[in-house]
VORO-671559 format. One line per field, with one value per residue (C-alpha): y, z, x; residue number from 1. Coordinates in Angstrom, 2 decimals. Each point is the difference from the previous one (the first is absolute). Layout:
north = [Y,...]
up = [Z,...]
east = [X,...]
pos = [NUM,...]
END
This chain:
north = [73.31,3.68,1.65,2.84,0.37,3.95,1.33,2.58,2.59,-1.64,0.21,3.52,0.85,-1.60,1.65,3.12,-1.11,-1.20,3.41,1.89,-1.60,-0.65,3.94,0.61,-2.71,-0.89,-3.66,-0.98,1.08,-2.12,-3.08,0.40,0.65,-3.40,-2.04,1.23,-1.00,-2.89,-0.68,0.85,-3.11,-2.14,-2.66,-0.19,2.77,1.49,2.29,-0.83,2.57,2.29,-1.45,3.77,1.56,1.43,-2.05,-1.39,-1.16,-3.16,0.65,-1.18,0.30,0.64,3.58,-0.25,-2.01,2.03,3.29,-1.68,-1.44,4.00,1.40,-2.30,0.12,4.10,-0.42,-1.93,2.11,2.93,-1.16,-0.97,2.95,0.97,1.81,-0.25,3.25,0.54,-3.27,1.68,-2.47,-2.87,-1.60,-0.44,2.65,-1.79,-2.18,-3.61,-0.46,2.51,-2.65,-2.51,1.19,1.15,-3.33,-1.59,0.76,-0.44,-3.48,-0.17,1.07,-1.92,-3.30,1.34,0.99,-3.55,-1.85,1.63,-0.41,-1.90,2.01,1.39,3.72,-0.93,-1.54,2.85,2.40,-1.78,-0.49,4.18,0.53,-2.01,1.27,3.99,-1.01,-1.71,2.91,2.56,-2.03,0.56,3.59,0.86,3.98,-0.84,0.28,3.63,0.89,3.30,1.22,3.66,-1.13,0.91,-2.99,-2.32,0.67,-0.93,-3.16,-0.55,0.92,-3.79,-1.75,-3.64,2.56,2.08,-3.39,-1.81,3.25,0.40,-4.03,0.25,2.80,-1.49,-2.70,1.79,1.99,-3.10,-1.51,3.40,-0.04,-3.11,0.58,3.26,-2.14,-0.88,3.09,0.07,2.98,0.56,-1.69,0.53,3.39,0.97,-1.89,1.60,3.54,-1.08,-1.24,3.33,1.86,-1.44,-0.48,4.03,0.58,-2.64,-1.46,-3.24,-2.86,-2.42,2.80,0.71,-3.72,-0.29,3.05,-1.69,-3.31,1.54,2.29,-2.59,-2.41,3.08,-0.05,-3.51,-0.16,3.13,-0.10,-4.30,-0.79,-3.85,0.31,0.20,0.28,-2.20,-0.99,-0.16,3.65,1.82,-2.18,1.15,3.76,0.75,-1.56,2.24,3.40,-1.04,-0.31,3.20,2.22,-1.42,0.65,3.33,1.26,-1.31,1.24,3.68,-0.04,0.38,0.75,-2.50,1.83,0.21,-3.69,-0.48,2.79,-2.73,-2.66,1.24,-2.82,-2.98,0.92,2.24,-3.28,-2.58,1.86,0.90,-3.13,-1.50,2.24,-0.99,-3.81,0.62,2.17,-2.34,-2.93,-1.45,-2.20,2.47,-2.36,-0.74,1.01,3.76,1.41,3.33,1.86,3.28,-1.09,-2.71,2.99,1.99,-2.94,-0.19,3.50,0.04,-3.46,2.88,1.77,-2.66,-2.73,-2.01,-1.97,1.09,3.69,0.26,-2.26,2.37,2.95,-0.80,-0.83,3.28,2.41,-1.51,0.58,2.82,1.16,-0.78,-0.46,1.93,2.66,-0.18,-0.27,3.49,1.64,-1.26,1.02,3.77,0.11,1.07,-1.97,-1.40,-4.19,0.62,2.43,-1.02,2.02,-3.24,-0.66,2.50,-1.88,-2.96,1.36,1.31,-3.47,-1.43,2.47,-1.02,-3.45,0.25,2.50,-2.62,-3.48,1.83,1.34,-3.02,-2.35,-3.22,-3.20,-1.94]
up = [102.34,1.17,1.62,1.22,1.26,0.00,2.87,0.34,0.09,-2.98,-2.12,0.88,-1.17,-3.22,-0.77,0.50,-2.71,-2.65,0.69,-0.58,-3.03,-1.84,0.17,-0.53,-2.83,-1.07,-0.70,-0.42,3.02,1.83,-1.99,1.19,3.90,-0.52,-1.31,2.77,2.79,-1.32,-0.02,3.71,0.68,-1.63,2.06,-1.94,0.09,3.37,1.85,3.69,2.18,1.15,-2.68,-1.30,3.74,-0.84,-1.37,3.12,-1.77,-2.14,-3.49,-3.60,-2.11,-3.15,-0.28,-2.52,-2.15,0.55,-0.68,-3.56,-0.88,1.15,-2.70,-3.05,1.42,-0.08,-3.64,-1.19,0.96,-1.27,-3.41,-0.14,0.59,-2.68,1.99,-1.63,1.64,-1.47,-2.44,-1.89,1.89,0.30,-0.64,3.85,0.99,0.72,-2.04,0.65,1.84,2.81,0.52,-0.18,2.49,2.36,0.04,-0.24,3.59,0.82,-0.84,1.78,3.38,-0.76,0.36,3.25,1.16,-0.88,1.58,2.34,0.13,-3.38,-1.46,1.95,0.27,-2.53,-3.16,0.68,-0.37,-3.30,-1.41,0.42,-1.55,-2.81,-0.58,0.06,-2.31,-2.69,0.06,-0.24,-3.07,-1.76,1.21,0.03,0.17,3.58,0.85,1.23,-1.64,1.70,3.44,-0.18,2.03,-2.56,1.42,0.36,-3.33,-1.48,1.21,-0.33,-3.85,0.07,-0.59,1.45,3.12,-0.19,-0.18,3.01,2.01,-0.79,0.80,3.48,1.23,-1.89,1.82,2.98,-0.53,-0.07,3.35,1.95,-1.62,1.77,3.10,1.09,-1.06,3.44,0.61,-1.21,-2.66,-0.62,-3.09,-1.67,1.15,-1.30,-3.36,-0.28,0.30,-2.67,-2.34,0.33,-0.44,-3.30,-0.99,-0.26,-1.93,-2.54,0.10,-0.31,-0.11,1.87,2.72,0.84,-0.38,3.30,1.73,0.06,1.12,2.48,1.31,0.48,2.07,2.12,0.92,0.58,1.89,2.11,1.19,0.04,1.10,-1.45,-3.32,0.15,-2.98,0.64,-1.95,-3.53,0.71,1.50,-2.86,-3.07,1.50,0.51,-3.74,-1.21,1.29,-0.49,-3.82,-0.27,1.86,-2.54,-2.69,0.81,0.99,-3.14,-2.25,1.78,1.61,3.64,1.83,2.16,3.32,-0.96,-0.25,3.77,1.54,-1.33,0.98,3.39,2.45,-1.27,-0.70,2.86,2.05,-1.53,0.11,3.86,0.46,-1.90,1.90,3.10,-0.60,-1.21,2.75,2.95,-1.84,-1.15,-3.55,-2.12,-0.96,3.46,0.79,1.15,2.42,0.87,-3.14,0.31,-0.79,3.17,2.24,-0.92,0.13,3.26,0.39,-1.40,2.21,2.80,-1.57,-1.77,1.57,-3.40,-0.97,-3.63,0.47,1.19,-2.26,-2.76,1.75,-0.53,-3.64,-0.96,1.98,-1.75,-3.69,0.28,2.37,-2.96,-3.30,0.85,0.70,-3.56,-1.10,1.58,-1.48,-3.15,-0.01,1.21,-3.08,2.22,-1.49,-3.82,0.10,-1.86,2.16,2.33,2.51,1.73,1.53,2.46,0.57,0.52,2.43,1.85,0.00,0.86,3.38,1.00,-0.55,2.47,2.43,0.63,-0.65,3.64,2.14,-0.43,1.65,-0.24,-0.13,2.52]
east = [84.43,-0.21,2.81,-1.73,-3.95,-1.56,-0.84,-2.91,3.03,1.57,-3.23,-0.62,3.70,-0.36,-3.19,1.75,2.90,-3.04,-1.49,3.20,1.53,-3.23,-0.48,3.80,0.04,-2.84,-0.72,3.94,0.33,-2.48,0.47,3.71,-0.78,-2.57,3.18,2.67,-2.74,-0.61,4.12,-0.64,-1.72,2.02,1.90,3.19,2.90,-0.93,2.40,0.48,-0.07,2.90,2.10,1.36,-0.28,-3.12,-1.93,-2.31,-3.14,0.00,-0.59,0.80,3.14,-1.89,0.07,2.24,-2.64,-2.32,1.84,1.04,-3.15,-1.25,2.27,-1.50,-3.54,0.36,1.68,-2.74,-2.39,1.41,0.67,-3.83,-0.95,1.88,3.16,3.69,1.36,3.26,1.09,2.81,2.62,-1.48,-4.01,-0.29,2.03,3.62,1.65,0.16,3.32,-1.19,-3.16,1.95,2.75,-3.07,-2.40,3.36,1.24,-3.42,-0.39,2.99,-1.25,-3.14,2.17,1.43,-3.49,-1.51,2.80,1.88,3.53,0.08,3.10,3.07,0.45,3.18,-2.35,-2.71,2.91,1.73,-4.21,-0.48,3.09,-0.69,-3.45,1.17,3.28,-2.54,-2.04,3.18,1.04,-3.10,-0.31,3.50,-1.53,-0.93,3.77,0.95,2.98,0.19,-1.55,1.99,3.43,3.12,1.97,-3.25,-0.98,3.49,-0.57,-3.37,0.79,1.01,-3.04,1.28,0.63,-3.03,-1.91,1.80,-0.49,-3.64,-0.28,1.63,-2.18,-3.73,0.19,1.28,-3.08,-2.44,1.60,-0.66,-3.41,-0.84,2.36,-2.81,-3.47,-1.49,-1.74,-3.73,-0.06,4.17,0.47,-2.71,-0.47,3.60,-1.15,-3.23,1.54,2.46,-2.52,-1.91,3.11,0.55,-3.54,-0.14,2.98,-0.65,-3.58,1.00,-2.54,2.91,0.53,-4.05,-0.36,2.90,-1.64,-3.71,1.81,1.90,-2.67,-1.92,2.09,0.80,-3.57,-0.59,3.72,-0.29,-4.22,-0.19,4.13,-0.98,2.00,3.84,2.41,1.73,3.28,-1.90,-1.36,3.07,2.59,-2.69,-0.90,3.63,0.97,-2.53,0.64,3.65,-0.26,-2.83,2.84,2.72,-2.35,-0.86,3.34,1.72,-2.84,0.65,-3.11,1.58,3.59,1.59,-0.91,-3.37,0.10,2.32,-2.88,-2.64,1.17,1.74,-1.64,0.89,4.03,0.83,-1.78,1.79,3.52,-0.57,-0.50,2.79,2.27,-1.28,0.27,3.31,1.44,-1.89,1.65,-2.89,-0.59,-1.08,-2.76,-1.31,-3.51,-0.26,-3.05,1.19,-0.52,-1.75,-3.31,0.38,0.86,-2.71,-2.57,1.25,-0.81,-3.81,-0.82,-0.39,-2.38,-2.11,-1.71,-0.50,3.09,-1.64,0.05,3.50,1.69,-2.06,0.60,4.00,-0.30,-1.77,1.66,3.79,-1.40,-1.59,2.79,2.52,-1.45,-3.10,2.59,1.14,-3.69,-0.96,2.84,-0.85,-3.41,0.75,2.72,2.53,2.40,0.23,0.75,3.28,1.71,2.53,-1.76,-1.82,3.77,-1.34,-3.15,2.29,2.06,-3.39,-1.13,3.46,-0.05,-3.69,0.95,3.21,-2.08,-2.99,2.17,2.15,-3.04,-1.84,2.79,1.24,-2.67,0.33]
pos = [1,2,3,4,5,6,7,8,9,10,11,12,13,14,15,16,17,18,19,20,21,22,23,24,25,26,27,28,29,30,31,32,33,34,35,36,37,38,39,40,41,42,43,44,45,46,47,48,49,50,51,52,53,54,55,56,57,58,59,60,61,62,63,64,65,66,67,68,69,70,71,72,73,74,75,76,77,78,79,80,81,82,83,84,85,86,87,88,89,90,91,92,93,94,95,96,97,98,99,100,101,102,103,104,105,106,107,108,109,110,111,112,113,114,115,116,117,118,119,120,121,122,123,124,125,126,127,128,129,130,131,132,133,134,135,136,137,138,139,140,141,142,143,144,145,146,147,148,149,150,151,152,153,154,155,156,157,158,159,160,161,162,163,164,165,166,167,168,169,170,171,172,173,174,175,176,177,178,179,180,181,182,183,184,185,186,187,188,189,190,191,192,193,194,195,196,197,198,199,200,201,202,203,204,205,206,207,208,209,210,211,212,213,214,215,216,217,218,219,220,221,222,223,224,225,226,227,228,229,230,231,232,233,234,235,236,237,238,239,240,241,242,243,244,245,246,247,248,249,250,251,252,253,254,255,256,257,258,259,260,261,262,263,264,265,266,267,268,269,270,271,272,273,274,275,276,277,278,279,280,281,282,283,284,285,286,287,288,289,290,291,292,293,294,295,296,297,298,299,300,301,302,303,304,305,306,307,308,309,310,311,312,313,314,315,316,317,318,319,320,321,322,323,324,325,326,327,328,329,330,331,332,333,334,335,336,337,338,339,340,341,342,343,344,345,346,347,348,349,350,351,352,353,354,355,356,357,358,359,360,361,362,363,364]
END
């Protein structure tokens, strides 16, 4: 049974979405949109409403689904029409251990999103740290042992250390990743601009195959608001951009900052709000609605009479505040993606961050 009946409104947005990504895509992209509305009106895996602080219109946890089954629809498509881009790694552009560590915190959230509540915080923790130490054993090369700190470096030069430190902080990583999903546009926005990012300096079939996928839930998400990530979504999107910033940055391809300018939202987020738990005496894994992105949605439902538009409205204006910072300056060639330079970005993004988190006040 349907979860969800279109409205007039609802059929003229999603004619608008077929219009766009059909003459973005081309048929990959409308056979896509067709399969995420039709996830829509599924009964199963809905999100209630206001669950995030945000979120105020019911809609369905499968985003996640649809954003991986997005990524293997675009592949396919591309290899029929006979693209590879760049195969000297790898036949599908990564090599099997970064798939698996992606769809492998995926079908982890996938669980969650299906039953709710099935694992504890504690065995979804142990499970991600499992999944990212298989796939550091078979791609031990995904383990920095340097990020440019003499004293660091020394012990980073241990590879049991280098490994345990790189652990800690992926999965760290992946938490904050899902910690900021709420807003219609964030994640996926922030994953899209990474995917392009990449895309252009190595014209990789796995990277143009996450940009289509990830432009095109950022349509559906941000014009329809009726497809959420949900756990599976925010656990796999996070794996992935996780493992395509270790790649690139041990491969040479990008610094460190470049890679904290990037992703900017989702750790500056989850550390504020760490700190704040922590110095309020709060359990560090209690839920939190006064992240940035609440304040600000706070901020938009002023201006917007559609619960849609603001909650979208929030989403967009963080990534392209943050990331799409980083994508700007990437695109004018101001700065090259291996100079330490993007620590200024950083702390740029780091002072916007504190300016708006203090004029927008406390949530009630």
């Amino acid at each position: 049974m349907s979860s969800f009946i279109l409205s007039k409104r609802e059929l003229y947005k999603l004619t608008a979405i077929l219009l766009i990504a059909t003459a973005a895509f081309g048929l990959s992209g409308l056979v896509i949109i067709l399969m995420m509305q039709w996830m829509t009106l599924q009964s199963y895996a809905a999100e209630s409403a206001d669950k995030h602080g945000i979120s105020e219109v019911q809609s369905s946890r499968l985003g996640g689904v649809a954003v991986a089954i997005g990524v293997l629809v675009s592949m396919g498509f591309l290899l029929m029409n006979g693209y590879r881009g760049s195969i000297t790694l790898a036949p599908l552009g990564i090599f099997w251990p970064l798939w698996f560590g992606a769809y492998g915190c995926f079908f982890l959230g996938l669980l969650e999103d299906l039953r709710n509540n099935s694992l504890s915080p504690r065995a979804r923790l142990a499970t991600k740290s499992l999944l990212l130490l298989i796939v550091f054993i078979f791609s031990p090369g995904l383990v920095p042992s340097s990020i440019g700190l003499w004293g660091i470096d020394w012990l980073l030069g241990f590879w049991w250390v280098a490994l345990l430190v790189t652990l800690f902080f992926s999965v760290g990583f992946i938490n904050a990743v899902n910690t900021v999903d709420g807003a219609n546009g964030l994640v996926s926005g922030i994953f899209a601009i990474t995917c392009f990012i990449f895309l252009s300096e190595t014209n990789n079939i796995a990277h143009q195959s996450g940009f289509y996928g990830a432009s095109l839930f950022l349509l559906f998400n941000v014009i329809s608001g009726r497809l959420f990530l949900g756990d599976s979504g925010s656990y796999g999107i996070g794996a992935a951009m996780l493992l395509m910033g270790l790649e690139s940055l041990t491969m040479g391809v990008v610094s460190l900052p470049f890679l904290a300018a990037l992703y900017f939202y989702p750790c500056a987020d989850f550390s504020v709000s760490l700190l704040r738990r922590w110095y309020s005496g709060a359990s560090l894994t209690a839920p939190d609605s006064d992240h940035l992105h609440n304040r600000i949605n706070t901020f938009f439902k002023g201006f917007f009479r559609s619960k849609t538009m603001a909650n979208s409205a929030t989403g967009l204006s963080i990534a392209l505040g943050s990331s799409g910072l980083v994508l700007v300056i990437y695109l004018a060639d101001y700065i090259s993606l291996t100079s330490n330079l993007w620590l200024w970005v950083f702390a740029f993004q780091g002072a916007l961050y504190g300016l708006i988190f203090m004029s927008t006040g406390k949530l009630k």
